[in-house]
C-alpha positions as CSV (number, residue, x, y, z in Angstrom):
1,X,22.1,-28.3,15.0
2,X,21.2,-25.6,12.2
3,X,23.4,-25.7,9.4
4,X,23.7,-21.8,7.4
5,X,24.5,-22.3,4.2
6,X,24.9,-18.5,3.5
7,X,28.1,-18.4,2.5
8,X,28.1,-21.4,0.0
9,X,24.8,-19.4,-1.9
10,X,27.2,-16.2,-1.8
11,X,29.6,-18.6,-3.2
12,X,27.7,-19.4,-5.6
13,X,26.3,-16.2,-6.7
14,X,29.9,-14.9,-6.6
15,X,28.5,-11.9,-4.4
16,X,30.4,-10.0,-2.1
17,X,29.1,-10.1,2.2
18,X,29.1,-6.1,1.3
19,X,26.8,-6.4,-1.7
20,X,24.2,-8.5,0.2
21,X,24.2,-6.2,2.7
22,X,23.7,-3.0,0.6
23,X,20.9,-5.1,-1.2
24,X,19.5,-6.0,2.0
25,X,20.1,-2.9,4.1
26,X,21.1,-5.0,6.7
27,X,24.1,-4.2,8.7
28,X,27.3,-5.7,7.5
29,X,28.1,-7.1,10.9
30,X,25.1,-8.8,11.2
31,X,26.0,-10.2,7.4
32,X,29.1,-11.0,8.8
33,X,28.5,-13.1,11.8
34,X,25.7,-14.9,9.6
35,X,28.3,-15.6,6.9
36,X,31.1,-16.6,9.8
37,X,28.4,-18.9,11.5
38,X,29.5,-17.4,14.3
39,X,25.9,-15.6,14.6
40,X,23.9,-16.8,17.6
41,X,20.1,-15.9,16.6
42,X,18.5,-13.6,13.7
43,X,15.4,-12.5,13.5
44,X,12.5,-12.9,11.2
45,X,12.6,-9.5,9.7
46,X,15.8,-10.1,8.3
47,X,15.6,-13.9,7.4
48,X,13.0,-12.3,5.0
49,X,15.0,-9.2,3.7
50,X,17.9,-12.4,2.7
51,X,15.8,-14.7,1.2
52,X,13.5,-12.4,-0.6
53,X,16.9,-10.8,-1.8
54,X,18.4,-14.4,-2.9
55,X,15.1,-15.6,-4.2
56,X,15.4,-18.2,-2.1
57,X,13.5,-20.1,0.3
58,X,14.3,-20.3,4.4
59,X,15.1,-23.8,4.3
60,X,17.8,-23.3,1.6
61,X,19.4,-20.9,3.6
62,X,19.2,-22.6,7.1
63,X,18.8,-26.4,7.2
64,X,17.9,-28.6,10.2
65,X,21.0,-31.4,11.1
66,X,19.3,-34.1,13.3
67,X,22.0,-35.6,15.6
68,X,21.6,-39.2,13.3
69,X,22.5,-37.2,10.0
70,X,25.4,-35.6,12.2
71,X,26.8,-38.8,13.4
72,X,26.4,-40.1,9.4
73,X,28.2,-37.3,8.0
74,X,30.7,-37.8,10.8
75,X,31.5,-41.3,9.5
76,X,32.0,-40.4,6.3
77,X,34.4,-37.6,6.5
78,X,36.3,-40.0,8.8
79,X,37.3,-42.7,6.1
């Protein structure tokens, strides 16, 4: 599973979904479904135009969730 952590940096940055697309020039439906998770792929080109935007790296913005973290995190919220 790949965990987007877009919307906590917005969050964070207390920036708008509209302002990172104007900064980005990408499309604010394609800002959307990436901020919703509901997006199914992205491509390089703008996975580039975000970070280099945030000043952050890929791997702050999308993170790897190997089923054993999953199941860990599972656990936890459960108690």
């Amino acid at each position: 599973m790949i965990q987007n952590n877009l919307s906590r940096i917005l969050g964070e940055r207390k920036w708008t979904q509209a302002e990172l697309a104007r900064r980005t020039g990408i499309r604010p439906n394609t800002i959307s479904d990436l901020y919703n998770d509901v997006a199914t792929a992205i491509t390089f080109y703008n996975l580039e135009k975000i970070c280099s935007v945030l000043c952050c790296d890929i791997c702050d913005l999308l993170q790897l969730i190997t089923p054993k973290q999953r199941n860990t995190n599972m656990k936890q919220v459960r108690r």
